[in-house]
N, C-alpha and C positions, 0 to 999 in steps of 0.2 A: 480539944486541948486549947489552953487558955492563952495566945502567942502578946508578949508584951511588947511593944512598941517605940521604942526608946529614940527621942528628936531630940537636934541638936536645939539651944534656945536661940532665936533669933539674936539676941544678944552678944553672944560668940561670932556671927556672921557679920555684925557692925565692928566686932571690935577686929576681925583679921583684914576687913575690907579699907580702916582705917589704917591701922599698920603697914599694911601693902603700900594707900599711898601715898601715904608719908613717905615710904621707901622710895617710893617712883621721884615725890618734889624733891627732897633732899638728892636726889642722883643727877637730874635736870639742874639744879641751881650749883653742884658741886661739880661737876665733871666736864672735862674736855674734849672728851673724846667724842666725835658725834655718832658713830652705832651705839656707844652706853648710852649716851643722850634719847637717841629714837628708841632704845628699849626700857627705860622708864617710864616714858609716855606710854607705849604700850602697856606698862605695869599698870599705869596710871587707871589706863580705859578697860585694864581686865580688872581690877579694884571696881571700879563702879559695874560695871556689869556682874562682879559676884553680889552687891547689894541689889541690884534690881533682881536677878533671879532668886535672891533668897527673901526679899518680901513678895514676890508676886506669887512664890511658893506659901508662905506665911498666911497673905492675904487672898489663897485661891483666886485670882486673876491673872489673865494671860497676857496683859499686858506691858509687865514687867519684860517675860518670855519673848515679847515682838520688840521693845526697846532692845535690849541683850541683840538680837539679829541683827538692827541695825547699824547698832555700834559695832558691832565686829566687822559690817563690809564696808564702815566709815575707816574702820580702824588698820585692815585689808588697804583701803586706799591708801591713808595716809603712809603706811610701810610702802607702798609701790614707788609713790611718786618722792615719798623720803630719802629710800636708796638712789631712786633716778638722778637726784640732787646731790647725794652724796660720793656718787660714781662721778660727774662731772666736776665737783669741788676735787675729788680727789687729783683726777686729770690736771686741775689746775692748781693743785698747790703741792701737789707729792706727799700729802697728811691727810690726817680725818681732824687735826687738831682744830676746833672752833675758833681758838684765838685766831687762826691764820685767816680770818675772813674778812677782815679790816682790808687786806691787802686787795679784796673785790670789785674795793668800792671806785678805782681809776677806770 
């Protein structure tokens, strides 16, 4: 039996990967709030890790595959030590508002 095969075109993978992070800079340069702020950037880093694993897919290399790991326990940290930061701002300003960081700097 003849089974047909049917791929998505790399071309769809650039273009969702774009759109994501577009989503993520427009979220980061418009919002206040700092967890939506940290979870753009993560959109951001999961946008680029959906294009490396769908050209290392494309171009049969595995190296795309071992960037993508990377980034994720790059991206693991930055969420740890983000929160860590954002648990002590909280303690000190009673918000997650970013405007109120100015008031840090005494």
């Amino acid at each position: 039996m003849l089974e047909i095969v049917r791929t998505v075109p790399i071309d769809y993978y650039v273009y969702l990967s774009t759109i994501l992070f577009v989503i993520g800079v427009f979220g980061v340069l418009t919002r206040r709030n700092a967890i939506v702020v940290l979870m753009c950037v993560e959109l951001m880093l999961n946008a680029v890790n959906l294009l490396f694993a769908a050209f290392s897919t494309y171009l049969s290399d595995a190296q795309g595959q071992i960037m993508v790991f990377f980034i994720m326990v790059v991206a693991a940290a930055e969420a740890a030590v983000g929160l860590g930061i954002l648990v002590s701002i909280y303690r000190n300003t009673k918000s997650t508002d970013i405007s109120f960081l100015d008031n840090l700097r005494n």
